[in-house]
C-alpha positions as CSV (number, residue, x, y, z in Angstrom):
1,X,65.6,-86.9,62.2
2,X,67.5,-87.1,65.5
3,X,65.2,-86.5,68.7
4,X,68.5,-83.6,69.0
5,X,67.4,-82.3,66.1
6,X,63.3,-82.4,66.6
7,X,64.5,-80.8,69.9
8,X,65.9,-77.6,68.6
9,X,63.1,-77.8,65.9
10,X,60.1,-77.2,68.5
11,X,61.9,-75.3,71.4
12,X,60.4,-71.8,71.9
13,X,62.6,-68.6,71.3
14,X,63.4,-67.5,74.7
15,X,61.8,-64.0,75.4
16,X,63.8,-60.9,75.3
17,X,62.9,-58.5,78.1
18,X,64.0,-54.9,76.2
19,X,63.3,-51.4,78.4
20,X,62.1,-49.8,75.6
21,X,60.4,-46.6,77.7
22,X,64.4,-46.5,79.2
23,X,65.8,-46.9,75.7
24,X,63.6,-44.1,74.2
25,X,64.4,-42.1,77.1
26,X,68.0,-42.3,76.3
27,X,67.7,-41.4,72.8
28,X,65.5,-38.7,73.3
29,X,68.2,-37.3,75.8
30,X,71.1,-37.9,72.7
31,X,68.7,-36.2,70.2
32,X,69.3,-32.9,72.4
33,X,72.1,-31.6,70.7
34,X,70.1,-31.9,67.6
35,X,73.1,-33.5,65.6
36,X,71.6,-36.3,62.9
37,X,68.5,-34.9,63.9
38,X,65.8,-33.6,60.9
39,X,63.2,-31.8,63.4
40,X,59.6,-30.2,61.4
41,X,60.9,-26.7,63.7
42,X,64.0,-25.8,62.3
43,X,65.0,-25.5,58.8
44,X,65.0,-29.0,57.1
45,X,66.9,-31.1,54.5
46,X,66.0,-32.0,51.4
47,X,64.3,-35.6,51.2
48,X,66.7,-38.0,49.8
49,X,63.4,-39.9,48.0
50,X,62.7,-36.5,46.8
51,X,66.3,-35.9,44.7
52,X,66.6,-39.5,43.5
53,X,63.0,-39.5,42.5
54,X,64.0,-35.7,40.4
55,X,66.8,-37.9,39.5
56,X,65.2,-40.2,37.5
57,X,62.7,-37.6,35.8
58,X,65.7,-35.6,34.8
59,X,67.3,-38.8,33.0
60,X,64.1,-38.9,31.4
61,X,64.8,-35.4,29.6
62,X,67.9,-36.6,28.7
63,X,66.7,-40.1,27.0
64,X,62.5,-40.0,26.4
65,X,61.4,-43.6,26.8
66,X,64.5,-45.3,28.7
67,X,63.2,-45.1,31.7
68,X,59.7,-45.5,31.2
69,X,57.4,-46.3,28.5
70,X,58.1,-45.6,25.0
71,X,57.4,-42.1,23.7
72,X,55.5,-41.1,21.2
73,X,57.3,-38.5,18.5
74,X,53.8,-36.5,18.2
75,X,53.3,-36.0,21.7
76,X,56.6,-36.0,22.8
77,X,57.0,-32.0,22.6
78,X,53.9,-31.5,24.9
79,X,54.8,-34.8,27.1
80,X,58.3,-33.2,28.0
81,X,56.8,-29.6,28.7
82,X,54.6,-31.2,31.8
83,X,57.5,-33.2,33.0
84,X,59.1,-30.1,32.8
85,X,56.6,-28.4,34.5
86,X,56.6,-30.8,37.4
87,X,60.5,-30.8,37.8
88,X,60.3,-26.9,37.8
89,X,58.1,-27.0,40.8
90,X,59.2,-30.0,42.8
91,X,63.3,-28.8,42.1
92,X,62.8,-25.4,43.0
93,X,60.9,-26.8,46.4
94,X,64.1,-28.9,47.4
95,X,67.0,-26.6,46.0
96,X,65.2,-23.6,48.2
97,X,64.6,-26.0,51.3
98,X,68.4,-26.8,50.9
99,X,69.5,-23.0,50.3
100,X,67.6,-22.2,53.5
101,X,69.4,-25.1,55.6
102,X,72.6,-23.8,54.1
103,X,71.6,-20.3,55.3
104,X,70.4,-21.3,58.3
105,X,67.6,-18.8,58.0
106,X,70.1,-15.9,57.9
107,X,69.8,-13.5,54.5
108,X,73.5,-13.5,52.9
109,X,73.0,-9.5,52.4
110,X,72.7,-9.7,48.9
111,X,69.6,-12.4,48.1
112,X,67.5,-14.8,49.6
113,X,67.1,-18.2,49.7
114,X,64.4,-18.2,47.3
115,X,65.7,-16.3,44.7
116,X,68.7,-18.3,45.0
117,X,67.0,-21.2,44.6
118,X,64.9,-20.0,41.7
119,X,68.0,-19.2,40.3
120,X,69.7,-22.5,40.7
121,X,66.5,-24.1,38.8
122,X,67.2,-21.4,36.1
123,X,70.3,-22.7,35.6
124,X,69.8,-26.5,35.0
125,X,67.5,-26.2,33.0
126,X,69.7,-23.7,30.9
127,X,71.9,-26.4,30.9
128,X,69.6,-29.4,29.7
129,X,70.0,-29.3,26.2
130,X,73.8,-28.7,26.3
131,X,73.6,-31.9,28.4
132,X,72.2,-33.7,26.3
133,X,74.6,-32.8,23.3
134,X,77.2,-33.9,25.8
135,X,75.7,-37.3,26.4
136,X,75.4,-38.4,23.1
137,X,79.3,-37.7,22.6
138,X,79.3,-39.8,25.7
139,X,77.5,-42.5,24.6
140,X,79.3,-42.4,21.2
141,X,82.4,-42.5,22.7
142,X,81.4,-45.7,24.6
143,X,80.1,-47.3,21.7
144,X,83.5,-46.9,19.9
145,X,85.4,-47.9,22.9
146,X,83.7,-51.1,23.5
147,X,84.2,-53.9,21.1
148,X,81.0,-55.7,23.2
149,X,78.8,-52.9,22.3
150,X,76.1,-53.9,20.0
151,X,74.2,-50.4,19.6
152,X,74.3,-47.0,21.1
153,X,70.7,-48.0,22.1
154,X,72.2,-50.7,24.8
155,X,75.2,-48.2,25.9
156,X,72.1,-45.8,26.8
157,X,70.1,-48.5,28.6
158,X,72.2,-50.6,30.2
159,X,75.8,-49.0,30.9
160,X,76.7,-47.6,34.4
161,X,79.1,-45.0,33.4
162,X,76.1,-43.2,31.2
163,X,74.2,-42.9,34.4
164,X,76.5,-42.0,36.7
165,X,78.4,-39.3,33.9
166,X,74.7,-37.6,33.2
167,X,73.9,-37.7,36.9
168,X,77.3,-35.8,37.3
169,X,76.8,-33.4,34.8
170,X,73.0,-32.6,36.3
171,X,74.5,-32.5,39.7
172,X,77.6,-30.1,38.7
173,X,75.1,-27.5,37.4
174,X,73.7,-27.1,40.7
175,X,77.0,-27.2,42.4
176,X,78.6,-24.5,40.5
177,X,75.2,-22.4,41.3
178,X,76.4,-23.1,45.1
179,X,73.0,-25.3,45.7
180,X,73.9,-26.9,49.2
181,X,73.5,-30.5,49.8
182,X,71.7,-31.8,47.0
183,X,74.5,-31.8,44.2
184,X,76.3,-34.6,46.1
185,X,73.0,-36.2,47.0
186,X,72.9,-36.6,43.2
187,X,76.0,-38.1,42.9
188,X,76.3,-40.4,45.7
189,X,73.2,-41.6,44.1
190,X,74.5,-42.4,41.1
191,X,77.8,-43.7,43.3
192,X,75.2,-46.5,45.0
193,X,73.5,-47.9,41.9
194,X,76.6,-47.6,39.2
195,X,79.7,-48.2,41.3
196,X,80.8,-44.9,40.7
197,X,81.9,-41.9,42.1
198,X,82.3,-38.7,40.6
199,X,82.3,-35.8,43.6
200,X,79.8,-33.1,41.4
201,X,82.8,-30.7,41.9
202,X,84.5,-32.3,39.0
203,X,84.4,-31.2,35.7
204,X,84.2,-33.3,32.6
205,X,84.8,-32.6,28.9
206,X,82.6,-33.9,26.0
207,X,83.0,-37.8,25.1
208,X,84.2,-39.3,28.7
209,X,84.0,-43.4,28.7
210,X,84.8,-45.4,32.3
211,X,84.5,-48.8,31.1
212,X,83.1,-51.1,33.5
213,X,83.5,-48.3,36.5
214,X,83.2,-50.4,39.2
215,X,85.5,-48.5,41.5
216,X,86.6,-45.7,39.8
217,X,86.8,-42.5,42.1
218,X,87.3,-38.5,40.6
219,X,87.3,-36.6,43.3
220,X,85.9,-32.8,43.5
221,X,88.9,-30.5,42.0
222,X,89.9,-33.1,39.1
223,X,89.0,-31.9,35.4
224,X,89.3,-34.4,32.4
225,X,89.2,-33.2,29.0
226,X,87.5,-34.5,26.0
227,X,87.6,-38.3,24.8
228,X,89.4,-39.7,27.8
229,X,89.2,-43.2,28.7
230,X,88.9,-44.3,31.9
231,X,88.8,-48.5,33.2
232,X,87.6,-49.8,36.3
233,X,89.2,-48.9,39.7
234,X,91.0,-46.0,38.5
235,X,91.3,-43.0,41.0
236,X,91.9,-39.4,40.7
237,X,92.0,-38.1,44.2
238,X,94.4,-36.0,46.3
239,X,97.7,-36.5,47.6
240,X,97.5,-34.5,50.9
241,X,95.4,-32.4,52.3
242,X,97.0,-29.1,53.5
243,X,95.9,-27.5,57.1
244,X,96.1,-24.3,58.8
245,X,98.1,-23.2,61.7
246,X,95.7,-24.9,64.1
247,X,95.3,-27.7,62.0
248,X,92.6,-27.7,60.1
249,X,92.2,-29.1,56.8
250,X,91.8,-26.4,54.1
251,X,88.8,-26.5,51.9
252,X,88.6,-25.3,48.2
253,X,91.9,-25.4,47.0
254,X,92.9,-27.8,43.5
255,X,94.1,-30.9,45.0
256,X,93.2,-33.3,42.1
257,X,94.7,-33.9,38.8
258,X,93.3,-32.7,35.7
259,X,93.8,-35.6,32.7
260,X,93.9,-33.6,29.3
261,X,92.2,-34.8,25.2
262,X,92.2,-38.0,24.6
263,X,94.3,-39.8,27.9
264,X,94.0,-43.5,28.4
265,X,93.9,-45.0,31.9
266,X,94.0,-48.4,32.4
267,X,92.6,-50.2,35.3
268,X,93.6,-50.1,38.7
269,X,96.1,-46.8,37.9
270,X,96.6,-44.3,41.0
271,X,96.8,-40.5,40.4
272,X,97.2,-38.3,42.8
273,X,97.7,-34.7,43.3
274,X,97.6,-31.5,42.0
275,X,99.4,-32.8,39.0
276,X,98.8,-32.6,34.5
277,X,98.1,-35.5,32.3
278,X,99.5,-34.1,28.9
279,X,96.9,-34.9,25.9
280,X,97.3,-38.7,24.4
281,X,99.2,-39.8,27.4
282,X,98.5,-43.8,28.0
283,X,98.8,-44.9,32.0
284,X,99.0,-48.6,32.4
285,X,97.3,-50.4,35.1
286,X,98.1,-50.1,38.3
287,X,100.2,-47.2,38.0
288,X,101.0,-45.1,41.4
289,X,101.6,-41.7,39.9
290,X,101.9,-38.5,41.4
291,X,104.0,-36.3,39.2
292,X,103.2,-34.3,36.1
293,X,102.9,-36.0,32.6
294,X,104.0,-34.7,29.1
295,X,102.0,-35.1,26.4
296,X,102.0,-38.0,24.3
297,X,103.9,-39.7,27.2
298,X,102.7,-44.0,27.4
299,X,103.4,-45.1,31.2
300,X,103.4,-48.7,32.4
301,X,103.9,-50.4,35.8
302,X,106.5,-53.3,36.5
303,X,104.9,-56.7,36.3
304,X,104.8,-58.5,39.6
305,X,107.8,-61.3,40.1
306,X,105.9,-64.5,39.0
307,X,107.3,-68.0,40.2
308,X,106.5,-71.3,39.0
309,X,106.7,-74.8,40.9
310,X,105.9,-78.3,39.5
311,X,103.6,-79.9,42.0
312,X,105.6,-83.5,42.9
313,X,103.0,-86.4,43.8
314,X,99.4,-88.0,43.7
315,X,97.0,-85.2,43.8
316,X,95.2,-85.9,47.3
317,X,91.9,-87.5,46.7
């Protein structure tokens, strides 16, 4: 070793003087405004640990044993009515915290936050077993899709799109019941761990696949039909986004396309707008399209202009 490098090796960090009384002090006056701020005194949000922890309990509904330890089929009746005893309470605690931080504490004239909440937690788990049947259509549908797939077993436990697709369909129940905050809490969730993002606005039919996903983005008006096929980095999102006469953007109007019955898109394809995907259309990869679609209709982008040289000379060594 150099005496350079033993040098370096034993020199002491210099120390950093920090003001941290004068930086807290400055915080504290940009916390004023209360924006990014949670405070105990006002109305609060839902925890994020909270909803992702619900998250995985939910799954558990959906597929006993795949997320924790195998279930047995005599107990599993009365096993799933606790669990369902402790999502009941722990959902309607963070739906109701996020209808009253929606409300801001201010009665909408016709119910409160609590009964809207209750209601809200009424409605998933109406939902549940419909989910369910939904999700196995799902996870057929990536079984067939998939040459690699071995069992529907492995699609359940180890594919991103079932996760992110059941997530979505938990997380659109809410939305529709106009729960505040916590559908896309769901979904951005599922966005972080599986690569995908499905706004909780959209609505899917029965048997969706994304292979791979990695990338794909549906955004909140877009509405796919039943046994559509999607690959990775495939995006259904909006053209424009139309504005007022002072300029700002509109919110609520369709702005996404809606794919119909068994569509194909291929990877990397583009779709923008307000626009219809006939049934048993196939869109190549990396298609830009932002025009309507007959049925039946098969869609391919020009191949990039390839050129080939001969390399002249030694390789350098």
């Amino acid at each position: 070793m150099s005496n350079r490098s033993a040098t370096r090796q034993h020199c002491p960090e210099p120390a950093v003087e920090i003001d941290l009384q004068r930086l807290a002090g400055e915080l504290d006056a940009s916390y004023a405004d209360r924006v990014g701020v949670n405070l105990a005194e006002t109305f609060n949000l839902p925890g994020r640990a909270e909803v992702e922890s619900l998250i995985d309990r939910l799954l558990e509904v959906v597929f006993p044993g795949f997320s924790s330890s195998p279930r047995h089929r005599e107990s599993l009746t009365a096993e799933t009515t606790v669990l369902l005893l402790e999502l009941k309470k722990e959902l309607q605690s963070q739906i109701s915290r996020a209808m009253r931080f929606g409300c801001r504490g201010e009665c909408c004239g016709e119910c409160e936050w609590t009964e809207r909440g209750a209601a809200a937690v009424k409605a998933l788990f109406a939902a549940l077993t419909e989910i369910r049947a939904l999700m196995k259509y799902d996870v057929q549908a990536a079984y067939d899709g998939d040459p690699a797939a071995v069992s529907l077993d492995e699609v359940i436990l180890s594919y991103p799109c079932i996760k992110a697709i059941t997530i979505q369909r938990f997380a659109h129940v809410l939305y529709r019941a106009g729960t505040p905050l916590i559908p896309r809490l769901m979904t951005e969730y599922a966005h972080a761990v599986t690569g995908i993002d499905i706004h909780p606005g959209a609505q899917l039919g029965r048997g969706v696949f994304i292979d791979h996903g990695t990338g794909v983005v549906i955004g909140e008006t877009a509405v796919i039909g039943d046994f559509v096929r999607i690959y990775q980095g495939v995006t259904l999102g909006a053209l424009s986004f139309p504005t007022d006469a002072h300029g700002v953007m509109i919110k609520g109007r369709k702005r996404h396309p809606s794919v119909g019955d068994r569509v194909t898109i291929y990877a990397g394809a583009t779709i923008l707008g307000d626009i219809t995907i006939g049934a048993d259309c196939v869109i190549g990869g990396n298609v830009w399209l932002t025009e309507d679609l007959p049925a039946g209709t098969r869609i391919i982008a020009l191949p990039p202009e390839q050129q080939k040289r001969k390399r002249s000379g030694k390789p350098k060594a």
